[in-house]
Backbone as numpy.savetxt, mean C-alpha at the origin, in Angstrom:
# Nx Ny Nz CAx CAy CAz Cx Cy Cz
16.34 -52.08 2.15 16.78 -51.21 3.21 16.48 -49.75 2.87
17.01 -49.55 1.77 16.75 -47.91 1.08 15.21 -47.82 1.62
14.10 -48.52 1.20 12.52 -48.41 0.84 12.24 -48.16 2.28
13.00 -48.69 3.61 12.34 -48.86 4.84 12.98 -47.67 5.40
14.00 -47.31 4.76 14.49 -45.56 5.71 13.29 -44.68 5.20
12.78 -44.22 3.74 12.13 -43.91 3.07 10.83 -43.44 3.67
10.34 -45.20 3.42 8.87 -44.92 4.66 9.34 -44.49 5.88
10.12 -44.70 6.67 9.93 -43.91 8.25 10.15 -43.02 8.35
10.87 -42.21 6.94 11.11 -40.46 7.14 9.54 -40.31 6.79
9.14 -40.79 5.70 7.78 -40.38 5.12 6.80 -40.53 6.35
6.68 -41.56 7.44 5.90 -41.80 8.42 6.49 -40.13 9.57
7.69 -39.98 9.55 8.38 -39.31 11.26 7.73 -37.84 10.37
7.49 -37.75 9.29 7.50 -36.03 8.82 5.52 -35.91 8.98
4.95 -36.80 8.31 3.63 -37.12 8.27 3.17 -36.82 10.71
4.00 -37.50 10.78 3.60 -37.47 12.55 3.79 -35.62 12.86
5.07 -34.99 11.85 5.36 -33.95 12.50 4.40 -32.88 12.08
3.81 -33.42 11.11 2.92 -31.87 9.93 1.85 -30.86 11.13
1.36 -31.84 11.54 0.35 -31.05 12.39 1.21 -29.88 13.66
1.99 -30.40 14.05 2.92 -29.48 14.81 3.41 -28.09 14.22
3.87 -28.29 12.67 4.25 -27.58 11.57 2.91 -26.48 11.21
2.25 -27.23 11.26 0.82 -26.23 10.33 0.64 -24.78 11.54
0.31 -25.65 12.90 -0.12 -24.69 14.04 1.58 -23.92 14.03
2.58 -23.99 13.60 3.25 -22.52 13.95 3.26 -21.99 12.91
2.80 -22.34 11.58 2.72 -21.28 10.05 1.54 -20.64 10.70
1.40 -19.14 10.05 0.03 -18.81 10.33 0.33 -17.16 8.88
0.16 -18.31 7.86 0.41 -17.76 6.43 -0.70 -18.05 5.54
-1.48 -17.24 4.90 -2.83 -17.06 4.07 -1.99 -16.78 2.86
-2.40 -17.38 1.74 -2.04 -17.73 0.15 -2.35 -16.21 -0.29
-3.44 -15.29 0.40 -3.58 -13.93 0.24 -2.76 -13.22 0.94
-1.92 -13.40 1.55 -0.70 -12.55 2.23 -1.05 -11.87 3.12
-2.34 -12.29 3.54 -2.48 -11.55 4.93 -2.58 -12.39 5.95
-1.59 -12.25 7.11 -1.36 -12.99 8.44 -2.10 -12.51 9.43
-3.60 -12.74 9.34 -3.99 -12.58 10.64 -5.69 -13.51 10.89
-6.10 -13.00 12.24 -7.13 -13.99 12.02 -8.39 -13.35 12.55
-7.89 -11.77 11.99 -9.46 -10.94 12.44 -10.17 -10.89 11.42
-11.67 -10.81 11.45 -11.93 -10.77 10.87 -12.89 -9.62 9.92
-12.72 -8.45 10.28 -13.05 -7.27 10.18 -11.84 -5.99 10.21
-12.32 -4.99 9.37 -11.42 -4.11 9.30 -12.45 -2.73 9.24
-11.84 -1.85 9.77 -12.77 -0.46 9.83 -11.93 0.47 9.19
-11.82 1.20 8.32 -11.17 1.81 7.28 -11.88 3.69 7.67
-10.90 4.24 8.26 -11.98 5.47 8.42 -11.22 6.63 7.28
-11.87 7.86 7.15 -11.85 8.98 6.03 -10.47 9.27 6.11
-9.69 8.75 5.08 -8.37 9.91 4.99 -8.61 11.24 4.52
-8.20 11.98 5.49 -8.24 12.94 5.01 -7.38 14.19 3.60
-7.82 15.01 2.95 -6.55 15.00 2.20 -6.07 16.71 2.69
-4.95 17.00 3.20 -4.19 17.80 4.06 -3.33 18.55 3.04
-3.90 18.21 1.90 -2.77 18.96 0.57 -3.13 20.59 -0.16
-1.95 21.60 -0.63 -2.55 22.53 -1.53 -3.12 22.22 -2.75
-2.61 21.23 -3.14 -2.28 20.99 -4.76 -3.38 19.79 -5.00
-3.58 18.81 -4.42 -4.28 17.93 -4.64 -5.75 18.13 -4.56
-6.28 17.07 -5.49 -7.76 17.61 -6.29 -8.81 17.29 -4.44
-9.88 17.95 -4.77 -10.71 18.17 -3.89 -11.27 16.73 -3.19
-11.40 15.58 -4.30 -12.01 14.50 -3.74 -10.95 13.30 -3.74
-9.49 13.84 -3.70 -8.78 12.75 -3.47 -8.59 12.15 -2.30
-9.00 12.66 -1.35 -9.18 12.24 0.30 -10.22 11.00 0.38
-11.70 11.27 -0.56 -12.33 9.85 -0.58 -12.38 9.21 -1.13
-11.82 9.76 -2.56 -11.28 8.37 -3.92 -10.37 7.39 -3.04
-9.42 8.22 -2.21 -8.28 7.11 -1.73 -9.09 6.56 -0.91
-9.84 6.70 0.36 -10.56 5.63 1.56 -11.06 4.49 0.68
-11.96 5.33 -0.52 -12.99 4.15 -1.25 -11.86 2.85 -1.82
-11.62 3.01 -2.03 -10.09 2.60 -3.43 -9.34 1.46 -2.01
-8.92 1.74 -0.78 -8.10 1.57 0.11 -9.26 0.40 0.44
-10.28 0.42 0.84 -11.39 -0.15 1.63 -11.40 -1.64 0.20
-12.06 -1.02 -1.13 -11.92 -2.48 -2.06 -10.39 -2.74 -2.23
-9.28 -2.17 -2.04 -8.22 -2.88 -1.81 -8.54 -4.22 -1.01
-8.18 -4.03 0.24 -8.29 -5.06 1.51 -9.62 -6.03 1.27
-10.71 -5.69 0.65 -12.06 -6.60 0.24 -11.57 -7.54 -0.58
-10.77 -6.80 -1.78 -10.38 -8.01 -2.95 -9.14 -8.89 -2.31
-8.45 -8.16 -1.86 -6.92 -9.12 -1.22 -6.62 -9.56 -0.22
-7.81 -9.94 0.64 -8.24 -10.27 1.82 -9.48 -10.87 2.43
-9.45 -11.85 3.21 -11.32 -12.16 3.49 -11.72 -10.89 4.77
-11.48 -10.18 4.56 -11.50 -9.19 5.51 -13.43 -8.19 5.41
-13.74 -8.23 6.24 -15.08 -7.48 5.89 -14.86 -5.84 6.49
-15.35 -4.87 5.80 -14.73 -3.51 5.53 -16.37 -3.28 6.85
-16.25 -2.76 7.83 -17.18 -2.30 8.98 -17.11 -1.01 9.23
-18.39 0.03 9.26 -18.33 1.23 9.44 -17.70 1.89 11.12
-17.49 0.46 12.02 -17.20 0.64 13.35 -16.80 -0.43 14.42
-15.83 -0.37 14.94 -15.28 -1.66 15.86 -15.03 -2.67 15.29
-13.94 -2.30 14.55 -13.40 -3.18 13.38 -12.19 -3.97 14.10
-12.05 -4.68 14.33 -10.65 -5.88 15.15 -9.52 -4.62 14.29
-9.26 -4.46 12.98 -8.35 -4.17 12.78 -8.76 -2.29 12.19
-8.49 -1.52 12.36 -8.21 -0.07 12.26 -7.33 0.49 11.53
-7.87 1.64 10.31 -6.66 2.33 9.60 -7.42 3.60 9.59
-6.55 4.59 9.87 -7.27 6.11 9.40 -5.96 6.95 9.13
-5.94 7.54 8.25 -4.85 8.77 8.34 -4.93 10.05 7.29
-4.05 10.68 6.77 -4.17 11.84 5.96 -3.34 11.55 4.89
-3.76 11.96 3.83 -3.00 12.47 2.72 -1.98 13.78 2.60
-0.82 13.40 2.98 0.28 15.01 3.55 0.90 15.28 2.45
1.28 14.94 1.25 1.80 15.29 0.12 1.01 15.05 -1.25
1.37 15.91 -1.90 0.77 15.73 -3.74 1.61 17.11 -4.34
2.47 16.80 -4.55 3.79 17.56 -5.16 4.04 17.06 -6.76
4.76 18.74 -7.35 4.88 18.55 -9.20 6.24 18.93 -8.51
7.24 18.56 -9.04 8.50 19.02 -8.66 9.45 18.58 -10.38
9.92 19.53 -10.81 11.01 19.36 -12.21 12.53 18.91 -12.08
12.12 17.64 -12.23 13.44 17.12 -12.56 13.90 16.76 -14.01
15.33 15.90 -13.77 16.16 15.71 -15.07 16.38 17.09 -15.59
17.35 18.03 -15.06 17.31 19.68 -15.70 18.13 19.42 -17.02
17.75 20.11 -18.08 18.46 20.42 -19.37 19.12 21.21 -19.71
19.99 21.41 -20.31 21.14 22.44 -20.40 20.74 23.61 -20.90
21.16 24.64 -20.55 20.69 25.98 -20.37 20.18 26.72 -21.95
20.84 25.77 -22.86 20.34 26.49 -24.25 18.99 25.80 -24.74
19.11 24.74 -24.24 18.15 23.73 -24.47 16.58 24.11 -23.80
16.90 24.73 -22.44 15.30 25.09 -21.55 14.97 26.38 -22.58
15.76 27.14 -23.02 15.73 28.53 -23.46 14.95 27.86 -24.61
15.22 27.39 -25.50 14.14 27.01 -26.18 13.13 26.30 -26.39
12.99 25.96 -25.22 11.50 25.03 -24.91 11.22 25.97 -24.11
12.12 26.88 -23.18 11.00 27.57 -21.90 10.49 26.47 -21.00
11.33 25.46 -20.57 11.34 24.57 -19.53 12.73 24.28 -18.69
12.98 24.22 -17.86 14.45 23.92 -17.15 14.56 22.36 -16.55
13.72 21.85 -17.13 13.73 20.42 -16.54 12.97 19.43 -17.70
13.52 17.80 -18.30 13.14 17.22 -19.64 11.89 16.26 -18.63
12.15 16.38 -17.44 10.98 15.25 -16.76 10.18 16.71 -15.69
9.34 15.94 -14.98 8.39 16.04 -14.32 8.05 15.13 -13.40
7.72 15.51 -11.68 7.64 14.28 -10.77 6.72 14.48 -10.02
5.41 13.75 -10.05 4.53 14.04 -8.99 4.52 12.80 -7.88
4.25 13.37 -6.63 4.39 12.53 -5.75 3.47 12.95 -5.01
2.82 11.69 -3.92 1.59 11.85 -3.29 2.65 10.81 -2.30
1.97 11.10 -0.69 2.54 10.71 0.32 1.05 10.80 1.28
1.10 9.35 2.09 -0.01 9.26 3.43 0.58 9.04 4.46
0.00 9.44 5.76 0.03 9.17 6.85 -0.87 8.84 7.59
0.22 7.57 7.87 -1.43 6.54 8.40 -1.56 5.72 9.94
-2.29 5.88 10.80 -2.34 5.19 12.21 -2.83 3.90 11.85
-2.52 2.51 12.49 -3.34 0.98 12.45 -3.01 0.60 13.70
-4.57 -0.02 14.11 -4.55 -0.48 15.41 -5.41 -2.00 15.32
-4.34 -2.68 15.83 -4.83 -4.14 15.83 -5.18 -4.81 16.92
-6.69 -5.23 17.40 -6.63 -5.15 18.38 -6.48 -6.77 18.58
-6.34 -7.30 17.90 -6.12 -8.92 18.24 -4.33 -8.87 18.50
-3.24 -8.28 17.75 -2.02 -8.29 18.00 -1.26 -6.97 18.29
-1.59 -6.45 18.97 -1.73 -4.83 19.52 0.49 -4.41 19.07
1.06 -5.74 19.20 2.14 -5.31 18.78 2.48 -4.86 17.23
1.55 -4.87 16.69 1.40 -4.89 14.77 0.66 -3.19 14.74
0.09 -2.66 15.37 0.54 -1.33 15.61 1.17 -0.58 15.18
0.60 1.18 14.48 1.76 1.80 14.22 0.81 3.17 14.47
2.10 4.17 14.61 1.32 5.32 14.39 1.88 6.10 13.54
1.67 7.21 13.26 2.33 7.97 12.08 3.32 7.43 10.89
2.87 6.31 10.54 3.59 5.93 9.56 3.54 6.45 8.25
4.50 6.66 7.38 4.36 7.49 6.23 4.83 6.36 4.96
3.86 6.74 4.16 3.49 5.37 2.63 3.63 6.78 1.63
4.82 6.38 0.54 4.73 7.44 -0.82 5.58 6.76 -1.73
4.90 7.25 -2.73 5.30 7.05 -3.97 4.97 8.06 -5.27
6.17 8.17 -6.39 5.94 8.96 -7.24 5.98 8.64 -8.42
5.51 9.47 -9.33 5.87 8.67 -11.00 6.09 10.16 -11.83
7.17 9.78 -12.49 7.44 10.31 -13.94 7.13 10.98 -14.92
6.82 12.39 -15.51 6.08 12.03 -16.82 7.10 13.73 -17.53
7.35 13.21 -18.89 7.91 14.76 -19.90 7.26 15.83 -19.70
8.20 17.01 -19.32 7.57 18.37 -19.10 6.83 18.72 -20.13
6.76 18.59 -21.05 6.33 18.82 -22.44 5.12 18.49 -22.53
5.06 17.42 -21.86 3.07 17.19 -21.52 2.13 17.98 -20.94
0.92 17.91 -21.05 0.49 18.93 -20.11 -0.39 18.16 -19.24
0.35 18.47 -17.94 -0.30 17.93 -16.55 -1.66 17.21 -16.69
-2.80 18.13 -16.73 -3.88 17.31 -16.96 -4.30 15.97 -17.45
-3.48 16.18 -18.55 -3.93 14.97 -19.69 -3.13 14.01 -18.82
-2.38 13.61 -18.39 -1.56 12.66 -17.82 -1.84 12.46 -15.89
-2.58 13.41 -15.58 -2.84 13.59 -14.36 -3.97 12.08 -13.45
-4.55 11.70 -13.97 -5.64 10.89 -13.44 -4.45 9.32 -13.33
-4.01 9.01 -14.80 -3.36 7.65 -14.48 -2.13 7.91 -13.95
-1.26 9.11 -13.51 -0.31 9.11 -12.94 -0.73 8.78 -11.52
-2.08 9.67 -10.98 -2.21 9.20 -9.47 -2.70 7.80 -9.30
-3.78 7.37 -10.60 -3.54 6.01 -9.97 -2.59 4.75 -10.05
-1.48 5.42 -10.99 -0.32 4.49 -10.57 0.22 4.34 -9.25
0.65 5.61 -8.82 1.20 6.08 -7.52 0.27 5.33 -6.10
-1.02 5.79 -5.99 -2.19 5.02 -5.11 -2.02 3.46 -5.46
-2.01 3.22 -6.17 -2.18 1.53 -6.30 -1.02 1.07 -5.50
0.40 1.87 -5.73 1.24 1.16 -5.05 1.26 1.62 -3.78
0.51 2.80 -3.52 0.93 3.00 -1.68 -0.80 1.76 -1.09
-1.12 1.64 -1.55 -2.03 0.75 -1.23 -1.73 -1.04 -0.84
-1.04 -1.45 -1.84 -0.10 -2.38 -2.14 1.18 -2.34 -0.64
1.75 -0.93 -0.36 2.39 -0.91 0.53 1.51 -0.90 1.78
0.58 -0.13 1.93 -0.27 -0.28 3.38 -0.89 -1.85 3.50
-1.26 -2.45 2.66 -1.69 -3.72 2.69 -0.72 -4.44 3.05
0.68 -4.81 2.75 1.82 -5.08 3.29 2.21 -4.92 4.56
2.23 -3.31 4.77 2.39 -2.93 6.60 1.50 -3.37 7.40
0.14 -3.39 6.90 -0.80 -3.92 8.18 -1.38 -5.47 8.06
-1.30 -6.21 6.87 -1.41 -7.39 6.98 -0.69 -8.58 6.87
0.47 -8.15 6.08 1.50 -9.09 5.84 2.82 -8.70 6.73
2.22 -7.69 7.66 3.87 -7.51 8.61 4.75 -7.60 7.84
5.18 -6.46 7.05 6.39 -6.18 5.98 6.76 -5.32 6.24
């Protein structure tokens, strides 16, 4: 008796799978969709502080994002799916402040350091036009001892920071997160 309930759940679930599959519409690469092109245009970079070619390091960088983590083909034009926006922040700002005898002898008022880079970004989907956004804003910052000097720490701080707003735009426009 056990063996014959067994098989007919195993038979009633087997009848249901195909019903099941057509309402998942989930890629093992985390991107939910079924265009197949993406057009990636120039962010621009809108900053004082930020270096001269960080506007196309990020497009280039953004574009093999979505290539590697996606079957997505990167099109110079009339791309099903659309991203363009600006780079609006790249800020040094001193945090963690140290006590007043303490900056006096370093000649610093703060034991950390915080740079932060922030985008703003339009996506237009034209297969699910509700997945859409406009002015959406992606940032992230990282850490580093005042005591350092900017430069030397400057290149892998931004690409910590970029990797993850990348990671986040890949999320907003393909995995609807």
């Amino acid at each position: 008796m056990k063996n014959r309930i067994i098989a007919i759940t195993a038979f009633s679930f087997l009848l249901c799978l195909p019903t099941l599959q057509s309402c998942i519409s989930y890629s093992f690469t985390g991107a939910a969709t079924n265009a197949k092109t993406i057009q990636v245009e120039d962010f621009f970079n809108n900053t004082d502080l930020g270096p001269a070619n960080l506007g196309q390091t990020f497009t280039n960088k953004l574009k093999e994002y979505f290539q590697q983590n996606s079957s997505l083909r990167v099109v110079p034009e009339n791309g099903e799916l659309q991203i363009e926006g600006t780079i609006t922040q790249y800020g040094i700002t001193p945090i963690a402040p140290v006590s007043g005898a303490a900056s006096n002898q370093r000649g610093d008022p703060a034991a950390l350091t915080r740079l932060t880079i922030a985008v703003r970004a339009n996506y237009i989907d034209t297969i699910k036009p509700e997945n859409n956004f406009k002015d959406r804003n992606f940032s992230f910052y990282a850490d580093f001892p005042s005591a350092q000097d900017f430069n030397s720490v400057q290149e892998s701080l931004e690409r910590k920071i970029l990797d993850q707003i990348y990671i986040d735009i890949f999320n907003a426009t393909l995995a609807n997160w």
